[in-house]
Structures are given as structure tokens and as C-alpha cells.
C-alpha positions in Angstrom: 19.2 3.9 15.6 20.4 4.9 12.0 17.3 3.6 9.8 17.8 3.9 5.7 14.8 3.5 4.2 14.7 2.5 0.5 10.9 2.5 -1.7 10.0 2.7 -4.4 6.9 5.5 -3.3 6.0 7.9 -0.6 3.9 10.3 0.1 3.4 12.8 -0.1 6.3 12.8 -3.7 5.5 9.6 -5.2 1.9 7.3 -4.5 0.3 4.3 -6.6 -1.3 2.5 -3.6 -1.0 1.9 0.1 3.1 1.5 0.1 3.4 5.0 -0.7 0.9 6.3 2.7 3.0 2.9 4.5 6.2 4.5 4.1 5.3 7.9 4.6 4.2 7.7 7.7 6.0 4.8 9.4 9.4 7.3 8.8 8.4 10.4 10.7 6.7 7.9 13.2 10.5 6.0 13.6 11.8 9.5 14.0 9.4 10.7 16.6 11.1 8.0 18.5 14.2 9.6 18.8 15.6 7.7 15.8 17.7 9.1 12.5 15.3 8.1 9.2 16.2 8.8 6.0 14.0 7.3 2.7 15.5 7.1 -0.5 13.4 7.3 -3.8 13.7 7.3 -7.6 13.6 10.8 -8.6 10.2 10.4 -10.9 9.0 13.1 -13.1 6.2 14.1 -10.4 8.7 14.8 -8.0 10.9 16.8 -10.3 8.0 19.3 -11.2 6.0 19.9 -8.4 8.8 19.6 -4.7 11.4 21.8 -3.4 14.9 20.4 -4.0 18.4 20.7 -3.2 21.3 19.5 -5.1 23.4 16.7 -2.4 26.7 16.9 -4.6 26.8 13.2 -4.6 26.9 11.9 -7.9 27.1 8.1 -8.4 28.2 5.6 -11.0 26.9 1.9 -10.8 27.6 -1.2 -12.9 24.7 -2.4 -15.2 25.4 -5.0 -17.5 28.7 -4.5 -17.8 28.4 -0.9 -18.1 29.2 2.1 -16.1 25.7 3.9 -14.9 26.0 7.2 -13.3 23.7 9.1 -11.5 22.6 11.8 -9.2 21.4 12.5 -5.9 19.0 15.5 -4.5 17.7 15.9 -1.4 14.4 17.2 -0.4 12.7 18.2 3.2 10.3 14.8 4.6 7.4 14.7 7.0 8.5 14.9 10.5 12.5 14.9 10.3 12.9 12.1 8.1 14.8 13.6 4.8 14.4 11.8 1.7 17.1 11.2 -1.1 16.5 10.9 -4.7 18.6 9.0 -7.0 18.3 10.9 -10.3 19.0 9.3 -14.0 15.9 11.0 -15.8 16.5 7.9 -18.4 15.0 5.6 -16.3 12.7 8.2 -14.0 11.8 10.9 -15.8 8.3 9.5 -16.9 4.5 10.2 -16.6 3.7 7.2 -14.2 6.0 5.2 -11.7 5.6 2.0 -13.2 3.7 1.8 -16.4 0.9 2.7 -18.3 -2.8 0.8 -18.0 -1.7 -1.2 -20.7 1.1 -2.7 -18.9 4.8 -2.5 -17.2 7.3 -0.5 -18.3 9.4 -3.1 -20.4 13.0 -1.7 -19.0 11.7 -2.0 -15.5 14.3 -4.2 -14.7 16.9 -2.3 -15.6 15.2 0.7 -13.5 15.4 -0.7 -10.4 18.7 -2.7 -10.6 20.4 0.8 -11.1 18.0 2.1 -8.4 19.2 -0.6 -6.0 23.0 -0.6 -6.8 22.4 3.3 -6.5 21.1 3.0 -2.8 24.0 0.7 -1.7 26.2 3.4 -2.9 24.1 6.4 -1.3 24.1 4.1 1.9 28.6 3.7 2.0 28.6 7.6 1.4 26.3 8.9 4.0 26.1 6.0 6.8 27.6 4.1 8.2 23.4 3.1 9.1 22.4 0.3 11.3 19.3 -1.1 9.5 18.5 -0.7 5.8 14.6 -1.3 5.2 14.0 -2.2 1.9 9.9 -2.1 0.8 8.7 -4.5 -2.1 10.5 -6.2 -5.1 11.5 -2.6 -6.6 14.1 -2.8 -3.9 14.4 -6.5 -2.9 17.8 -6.7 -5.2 19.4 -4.7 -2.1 20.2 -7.9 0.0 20.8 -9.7 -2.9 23.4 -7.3 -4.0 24.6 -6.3 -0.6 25.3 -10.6 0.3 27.0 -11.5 -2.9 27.4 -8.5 -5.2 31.2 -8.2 -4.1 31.3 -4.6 -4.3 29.9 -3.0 -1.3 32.0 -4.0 1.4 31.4 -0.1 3.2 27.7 -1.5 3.2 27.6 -4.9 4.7 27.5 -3.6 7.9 24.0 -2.7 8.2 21.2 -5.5 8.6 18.6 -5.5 5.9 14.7 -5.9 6.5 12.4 -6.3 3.3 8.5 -5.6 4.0 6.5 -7.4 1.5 3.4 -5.0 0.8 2.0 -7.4 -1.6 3.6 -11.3 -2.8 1.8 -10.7 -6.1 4.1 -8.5 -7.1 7.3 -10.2 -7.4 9.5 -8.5 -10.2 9.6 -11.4 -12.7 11.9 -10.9 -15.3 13.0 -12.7 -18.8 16.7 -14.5 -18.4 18.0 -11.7 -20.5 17.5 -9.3 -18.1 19.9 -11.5 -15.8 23.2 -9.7 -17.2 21.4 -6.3 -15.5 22.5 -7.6 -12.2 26.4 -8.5 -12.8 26.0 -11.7 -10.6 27.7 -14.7 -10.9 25.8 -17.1 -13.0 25.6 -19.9 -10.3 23.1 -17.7 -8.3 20.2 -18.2 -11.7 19.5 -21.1 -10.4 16.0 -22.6 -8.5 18.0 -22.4 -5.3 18.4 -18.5 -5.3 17.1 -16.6 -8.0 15.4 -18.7 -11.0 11.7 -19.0 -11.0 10.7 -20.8 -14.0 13.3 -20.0 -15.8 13.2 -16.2 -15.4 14.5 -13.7 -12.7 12.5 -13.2 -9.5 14.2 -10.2 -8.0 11.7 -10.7 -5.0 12.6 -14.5 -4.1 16.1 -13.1 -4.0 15.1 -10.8 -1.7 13.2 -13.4 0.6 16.5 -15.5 0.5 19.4 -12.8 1.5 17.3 -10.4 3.8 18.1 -10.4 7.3 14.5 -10.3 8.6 11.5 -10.0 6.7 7.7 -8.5 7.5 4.4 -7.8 5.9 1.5 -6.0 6.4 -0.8 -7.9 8.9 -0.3 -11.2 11.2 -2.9 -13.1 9.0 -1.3 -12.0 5.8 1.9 -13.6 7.4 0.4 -16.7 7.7 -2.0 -16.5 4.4 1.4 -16.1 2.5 2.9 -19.8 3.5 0.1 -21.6 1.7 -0.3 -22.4 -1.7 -3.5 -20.5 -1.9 -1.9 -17.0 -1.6 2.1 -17.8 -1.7 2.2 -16.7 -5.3 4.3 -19.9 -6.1 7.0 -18.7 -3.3 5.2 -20.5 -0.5 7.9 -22.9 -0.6 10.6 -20.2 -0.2 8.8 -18.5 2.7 8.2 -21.7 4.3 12.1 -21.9 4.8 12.5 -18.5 6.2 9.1 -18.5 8.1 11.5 -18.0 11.8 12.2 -14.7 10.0 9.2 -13.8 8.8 7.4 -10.6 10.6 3.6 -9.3 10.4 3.4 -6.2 11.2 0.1 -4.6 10.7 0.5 -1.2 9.3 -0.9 1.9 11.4 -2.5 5.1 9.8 -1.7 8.8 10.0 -4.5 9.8 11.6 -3.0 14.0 11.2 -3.8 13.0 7.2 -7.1 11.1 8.0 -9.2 12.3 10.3 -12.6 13.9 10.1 -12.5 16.4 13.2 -9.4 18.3 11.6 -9.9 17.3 7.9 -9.6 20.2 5.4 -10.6 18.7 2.6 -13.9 17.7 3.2 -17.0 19.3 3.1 -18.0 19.8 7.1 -15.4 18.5 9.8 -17.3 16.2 12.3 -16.3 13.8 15.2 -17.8 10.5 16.9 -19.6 13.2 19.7 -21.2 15.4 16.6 -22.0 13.7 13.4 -24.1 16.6 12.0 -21.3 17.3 9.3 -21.4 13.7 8.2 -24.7 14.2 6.1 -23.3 17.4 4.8 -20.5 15.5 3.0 -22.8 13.2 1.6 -24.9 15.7 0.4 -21.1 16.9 -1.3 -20.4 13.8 -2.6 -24.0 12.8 -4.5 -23.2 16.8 -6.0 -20.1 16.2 -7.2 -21.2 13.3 -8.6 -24.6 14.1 -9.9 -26.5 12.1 -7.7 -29.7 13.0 -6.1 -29.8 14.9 -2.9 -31.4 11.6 -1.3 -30.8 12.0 2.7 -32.4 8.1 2.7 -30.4 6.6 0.6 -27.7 4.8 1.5 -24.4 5.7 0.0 -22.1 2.8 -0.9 -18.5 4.5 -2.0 -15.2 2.6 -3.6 -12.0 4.0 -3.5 -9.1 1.4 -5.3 -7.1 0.0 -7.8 -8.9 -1.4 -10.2 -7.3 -4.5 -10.2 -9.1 -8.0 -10.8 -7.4 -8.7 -6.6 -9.4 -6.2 -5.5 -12.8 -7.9 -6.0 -14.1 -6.0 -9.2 -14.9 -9.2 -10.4 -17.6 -10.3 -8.0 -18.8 -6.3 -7.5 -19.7 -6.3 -11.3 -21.2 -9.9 -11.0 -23.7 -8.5 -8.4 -24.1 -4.9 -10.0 -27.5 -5.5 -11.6 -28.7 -7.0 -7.6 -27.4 -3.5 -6.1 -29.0 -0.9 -8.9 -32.5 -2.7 -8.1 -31.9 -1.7 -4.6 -32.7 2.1 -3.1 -28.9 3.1 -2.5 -26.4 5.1 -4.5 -23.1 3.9 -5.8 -19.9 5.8 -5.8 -16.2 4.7 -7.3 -13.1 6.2 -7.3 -9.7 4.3 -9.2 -7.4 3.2 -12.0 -5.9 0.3 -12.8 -6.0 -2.3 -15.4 -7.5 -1.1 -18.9 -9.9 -3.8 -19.0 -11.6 -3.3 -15.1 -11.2 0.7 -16.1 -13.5 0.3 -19.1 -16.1 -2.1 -17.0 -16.3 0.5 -14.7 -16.6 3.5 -16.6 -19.9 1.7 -18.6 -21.5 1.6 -15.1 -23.4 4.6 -15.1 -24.8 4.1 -18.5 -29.0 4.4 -17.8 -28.4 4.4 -14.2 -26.9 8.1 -13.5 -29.4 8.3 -10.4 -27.6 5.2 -9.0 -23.9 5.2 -9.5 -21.3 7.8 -10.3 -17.8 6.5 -11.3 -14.8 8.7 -11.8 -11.4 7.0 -13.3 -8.1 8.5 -12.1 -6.8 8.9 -8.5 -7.9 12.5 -6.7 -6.5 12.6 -3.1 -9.4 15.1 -1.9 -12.0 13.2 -3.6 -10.8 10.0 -1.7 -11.1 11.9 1.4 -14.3 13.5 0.7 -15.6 9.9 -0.3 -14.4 8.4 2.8 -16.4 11.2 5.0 -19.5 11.1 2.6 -20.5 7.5 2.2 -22.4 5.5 4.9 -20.7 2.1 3.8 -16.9 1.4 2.6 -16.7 -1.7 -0.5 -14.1 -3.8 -0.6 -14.2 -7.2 -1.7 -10.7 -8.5 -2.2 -9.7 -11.4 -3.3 -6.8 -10.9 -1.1 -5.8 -7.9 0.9 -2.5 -7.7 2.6 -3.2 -5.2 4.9 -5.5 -2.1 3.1 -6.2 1.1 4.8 -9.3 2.6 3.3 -11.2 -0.1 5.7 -8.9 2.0 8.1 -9.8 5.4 7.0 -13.2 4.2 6.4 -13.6 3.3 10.6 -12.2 6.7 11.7 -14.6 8.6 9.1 -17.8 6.7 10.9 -18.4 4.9 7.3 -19.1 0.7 8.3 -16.6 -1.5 6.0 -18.0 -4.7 4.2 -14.8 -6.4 3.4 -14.2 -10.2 2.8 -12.2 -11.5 5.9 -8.4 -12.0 4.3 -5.5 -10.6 5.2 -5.0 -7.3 6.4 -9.2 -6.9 6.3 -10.0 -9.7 8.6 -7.4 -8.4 11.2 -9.1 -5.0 11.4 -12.2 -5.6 11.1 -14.7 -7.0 13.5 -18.2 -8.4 12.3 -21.1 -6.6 13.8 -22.9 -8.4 16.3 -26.8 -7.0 16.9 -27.4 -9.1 20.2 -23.9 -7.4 21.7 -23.7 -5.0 19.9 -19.9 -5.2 19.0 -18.2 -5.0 16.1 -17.3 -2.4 13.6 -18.4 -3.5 10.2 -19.6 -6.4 7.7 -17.1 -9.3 6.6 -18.0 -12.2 3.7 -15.3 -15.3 3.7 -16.6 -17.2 0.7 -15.2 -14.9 -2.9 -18.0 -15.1 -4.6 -20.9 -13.0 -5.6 -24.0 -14.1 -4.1 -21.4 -14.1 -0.5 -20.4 -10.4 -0.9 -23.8 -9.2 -2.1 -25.6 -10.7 1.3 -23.1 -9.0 3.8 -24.3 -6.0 2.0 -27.9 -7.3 2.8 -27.1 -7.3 6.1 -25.6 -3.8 6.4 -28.3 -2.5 4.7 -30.9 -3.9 7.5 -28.9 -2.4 10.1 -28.7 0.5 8.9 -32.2 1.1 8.7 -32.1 0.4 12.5 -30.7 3.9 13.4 -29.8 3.1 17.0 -28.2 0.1 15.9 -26.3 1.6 12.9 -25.1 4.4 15.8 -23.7 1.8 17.9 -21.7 0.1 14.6 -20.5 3.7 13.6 -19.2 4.4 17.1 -17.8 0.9 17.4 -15.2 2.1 14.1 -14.6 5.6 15.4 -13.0 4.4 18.6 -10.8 2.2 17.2 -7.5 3.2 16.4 -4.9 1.6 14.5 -2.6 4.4 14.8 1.1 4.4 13.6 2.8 4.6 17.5 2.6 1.4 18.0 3.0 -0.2 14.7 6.6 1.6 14.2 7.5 0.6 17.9 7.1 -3.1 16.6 9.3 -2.0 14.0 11.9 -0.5 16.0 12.3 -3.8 18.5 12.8 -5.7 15.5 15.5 -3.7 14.2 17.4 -3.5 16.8 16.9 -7.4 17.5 18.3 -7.8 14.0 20.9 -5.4 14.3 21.8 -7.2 17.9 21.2 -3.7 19.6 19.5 -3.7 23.2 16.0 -3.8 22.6 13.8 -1.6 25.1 
């Protein structure tokens, strides 16, 4: 098949969170089955500076508000055969995050991605004609919208449109001026189609004109219908639940494994662990932690975001720092959780080290140095470090929503099955004693051995994953699925 993929990140150009490793790998996965993949992307600042790039010749020029917006498009080389465009108007792209800042949203952000989605339907009538066009969160959802009733890109409307939701709480909620932005009529701003409260939800629109829609894991799919996580869209989903996909996402295990890793300390596999206490030993260095063999190391790699449970991790803080284990956090996020976290260490420097910012090899070395993986979420809709974390022979403690409780089984000491620690209650004294309980096995070595190797054999790679993409493609597109 002919597969468009538009996003607004990918690795390895452009990365806030898991969307950017999701679409990075599920492309050159589609491709290795035989498939033509192309991703298209903003053309941010990061990517200007630091890739190789080719100049396409394909300048555009899209409507905006009643105004003519042109742009450009380059071309650079993507993982495994999959080539990825860049729609360039440095106005818009040519900033220091993708975004905002920690202090909020860009405040023209809706002006960024309605030219980036008008921009795509363009790229897509001048290079396709493409079969499926995969659209990823609400910085792209305006593509069905635009392609069903925008009246202007007829050379388009062949191609059936999937939208993966990555995360519902992100919706692209916008103020009614912004409405002009999209040069619709004015009968679609209303509850039915793209009103929410009486501002524009680019992502609702996207739920109501896609041809298919997915997210991350099966239980996210269902979590998403309720009230408790449906983000106020519950209601919309509910109408389009025949259409509505989970997919869990896979892992490229070429990027994250620690028998071929080169950026950790000492490679190691499930049959010889010996380099596993050698990247400890790196990890409580570069963090200025005692050398303490005994101890066990507790590591957090994440947005620091109040969904990803920093809320109950600092409510049990003082309970952990009385124990005998080390503490180690990697993230950035939200100004306020950034500050929390970077107090932490204050008269406990023996206990925890925190380092704000995101640092690709530090994750890694993190992932291969820590005995247990943190992460508390209030909801998850799929995560990977949990993923990463298995592979790396580092036991997850995870509260069982989403994405988490899909992947993660909770160790059983009479069968000895299971492949980390899972809470369901989101609270503080619930997480803190699933920690409790990893802790007391892993003072049992033989039984902490059988959890490692439990999460080392698993594998959640992205074969599969992008073959359940593929059959629902071509179901879409009415193409003879194999």
C-alpha cells in the first residue's frame, strides 16, 4: 500500500514523548512489509540545525483565515525506507521547542497546525495519489476535517484517513476566534461537529470525519468511552466506538536493547547479567550517589506532568528516603512538578539524584542501571519505558491503566509468573505498598531472577503491532486484506 503518514514528531528529528518513538518506528516497520511510507513533519528549528536536507521544489500556498499562506517542502533520508517531508514556514516552526515553553502553549498554536494540516493535504495531491493517510494526535486531526468538508482538495479525497489518538487529554482546544483559521463554513461550530463549550476542538473534529480511528492499547480503547478518562469526548467516541481501534504500540528493540546497546555502560543479556551491576554502578556516578551494590535503585524517566503520577510519588517521598534504596529521575514538564522535583535532593544527596531536561543516553543508561522502573500514572495510554524497562531486566511498578495494565503482568511468588508490580487504587499509600512488595522480592534473589527473566522474554516488538496496522488499512481502504 501507499501509506502518508502525518505527525507532529519523530524520531529520531523531532521527540517530546512516546508519539515521536511511536511513529518512528511503526514507518520503517510498514515499509519492511513491502509497503511505500512516507511521514510528514513541521520543519522545527531542531531539525533545521542538526539533519541532512534536500530541497523537494515543492512550494505550497494554503488558505488561513482568509489569507494566502505559502510554504516549503524539504525532504530528508528516514529509518528504514520511509522518507520524511518537512513543510517549512520558519514563522510558525522555526522555534526552540515543538509546542511551548514550561510555562505554557504556544498561543498561535492553532494557527501552526491549521497551516500544517492544509499543508499536508496539499503535499499528499502533489506526490500521491496514497491509499491511507495516518494522521497522529490533534496537531493533525484537522486533516479529515478539512479533507470531508474543506471543499478544496478534491485530488485528496481519495485516500481513507486513520487518526491514532496517543493521548485524549490532549485535544487542541481553541478560543472561537481562532475558528476563522480553518476557512469552514460556520454551520460546522456547532456541538454536533466542532464546538466544545463554546471553543474549537480540532480533535473531536477529527473523531467525527476520520475513516477509522485507534489508540495505543486495547484497555485504553475501552478506558476512553467512560466518563472517567473520556476527557468530556466520551460521548463522541461512544458514537464511533464500531470504528474505534486499540492497537498496542510495539518497540524498536535495534534502539532498545541491552545486548547491542551503545550507550550504556556494559552490554548484557537475560543469559549474562554481569554488565547490569556495572551500569548501576554508572548511574549512582553520574549522579553522585554512593557506590552501594545493596541498595536498590529506583529510576524515573517522564514528563513531569501531574498524569504521570508525580502527585502521589511526592506524597510518599518522605516513606521512600526512610528506606535503604536510591532514587533516580530523569524529565521536564510542567514548571510547577519541575520545581518539586528539582528540591528533592535537598539534605538527601545520598538518596536521590534528579536531573531536569530530556538526555536520550541518560534514559538509556537509566533504563539498564536501575533495578526497579516508577511509574504511577494516573492514566497511561500505552507508555513504553515499562516496555524498555522489561527488555533492560529492570521490574516495572506501574498502576494497572491503560497501556500499563496491558503489558504488565503482576508477579506471582507461588507460580512464579509475572513480570513486575501493579497498584489499581491512585493514591499514595496504594503505590507506596506495591513498592513494598518489590522491595521484599527483591531481597529474595532467586525470586527476583525469576521476575527479571519473566520481563526479558517478553517482547512487544513492532512486527506485529504494524501488521495490525496494515489489515486495518487495507480494510479501510477496501483493499484485500492478507
Amino acid at each position: 500500500m501507499k501509506i502518508l503518514m502525518a505527525a507532529p514528531e519523530c524520531v529520531p528529528l523531532a521527540k517530546t514523548g512516546g508519539l515521536g518513538d511511536v511513529v518512528g518506528a511503526l514507518a520503517p516497520a510498514l515499509s519492511r512489509l513491502g509497503n511505500e511510507v512516507a511521514v510528514v513533519l513541521p520543519a522545527y528549528q531542531n531539525i533545521l540545525e542538526k539533519f541532512p536536507l534536500e530541497q523537494t521544489g515543492i512550494e505550497l500556498e494554503v488558505e488561513l483565515g482568509g489569507r494566502r499562506v505559502a510554504g516549503t517542502v524539504l525532504k530528508t533520508a528516514g529509518d528504514g525506507g520511509a522518507p520524511v517531508y518537512l513543510i517549512r514556514r520558519d514563522e510558525y516552526f522555526r522555534r526552540p521547542e515543538l509546542y511551548g515553553t514550561p510555562r505554557g502553549d504556544y498561543p498561535d498554536n492553532a494557527e501552526r497546525f491549521a497551516f500544517f494540516s492544509k499543508a499536508v493535504l496539499q503535499l499528499a495531491e502533489r506526490t500521491g495519489p496514497w491509499e491511507a493517510i495516518h494522521c497522529h494526535d490533534w496537531q493533525s486531526a484537522l486533516i479529515p476535517v478539512l479533507q470531508k468538508i474543506g471543499g478544496n482538495t478534491a485530488a485528496a479525497r481519495g485516500a481513507k484517513i486513520i487518526l491514532t489518538i496517543h493521548n485524549l487529554a490532549h485535544q487542541g482546544t481553541f478560543p472561537f476566534s481562532d475558528w476563522e483559521l480553518l476557512d469552514l463554513d460556520a454551520r460546522y461550530f456547532t456541538p454536533k461537529y466542532l464546538e466544545f463549550y463554546g471553543q474549537v476542538n480540532v480533535l473531536k473534529g477529527g473523531i467525527l470525519f476520520a475513516d477509522a480511528l485507534t489508540t495505543v492499547s486495547r484497555k485504553y480503547a475501552r478506558e476512553i468511552l467512560t466518563p472517567e478518562y473520556g476527557c468530556g469526548l466520551e460521548g463522541v467516541l461512544g458514537g464511533r466506538e464500531k470504528d474505534l481501534h486499540g492497537i498496542l504500540n510495539g518497540v524498536d528493540y535495534r534502539e532498545w536493547n541491552p545486548a547491542s546497546d551503545p550507550l550504556i555502560k556494559k552490554q548484557y543479556s537475560a543469559s549474562d547479567l554481569r554488565g547490569k551491576a556495572e551500569c548501576k554502578s554508572d548511574i549512582q556516578q553520574l549522579y553522585g550517589l554512593p557506590l552501594k551494590a545493596s541498595a536498590p535503585l529506583l529510576g524515573i524517566v517522564s514528563r513531569l506532568a501531574a498524569q504521570k503520577g508525580l502527585d502521589i510519588f511526592l506524597e510518599i517521598i518522605e516513606d521512600l528516603l526512610r528506606m535503604d534504596l536510591q532514587i533516580v529521575i530523569l524529565g521536564s514538564g510542567e514548571e510547577k512538578y519541575q520545581k518539586l522535583v528539582a528540591k528533592l535532593p535537598a539534605g538527601h544527596v545520598e538518596k536521590i539524584g534528579v536531573k531536569i531536561g530530556f538526555d536520550n543516553a541518560l534514559a538509556h543508561k537509566i533504563e539498564a542501571g536501575a533495578d526497579m522502573f516508577l511509574m504511577p500514572s494516573r492514566f497511561e495510554p500505552c507508555g513504553l519505558n515499562q516496555i524498555y524497562s522489561l527488555k533492560y531486566g529492570t521490574a516495572p511498578v506501574v498502576r494497572a491503566t491503560g497501556g500499563l495494565d496491558d503489558t504488565i503482568e503482576d508477579y506471582d511468588p507461588l507460580a512464579g509468573t509475572g513480570n513486575g508490580f501493579k497498584f489499581v487504587d491512585y493514591t499514595g499509600p496504594a503505590f507506596l505498598g506495591a513498592i513494598k512488595r518489590a522491595l521484599s522480592v527483591y531481597v529474595n534473589k532467586k525470586a527476583w531472577k525469576q521476575v527479571i527473566a519473566n520481563g526479558m522474554k517478553s517482547d512487544f516488538s513492532w512486527e506485529k503491532s504494524a501488521k495490525e496496522y496494515l489489515e486495518l488499512y487495507r480494510r479501510v481502504a477496501g483493499a484485500p486484506v492478507k
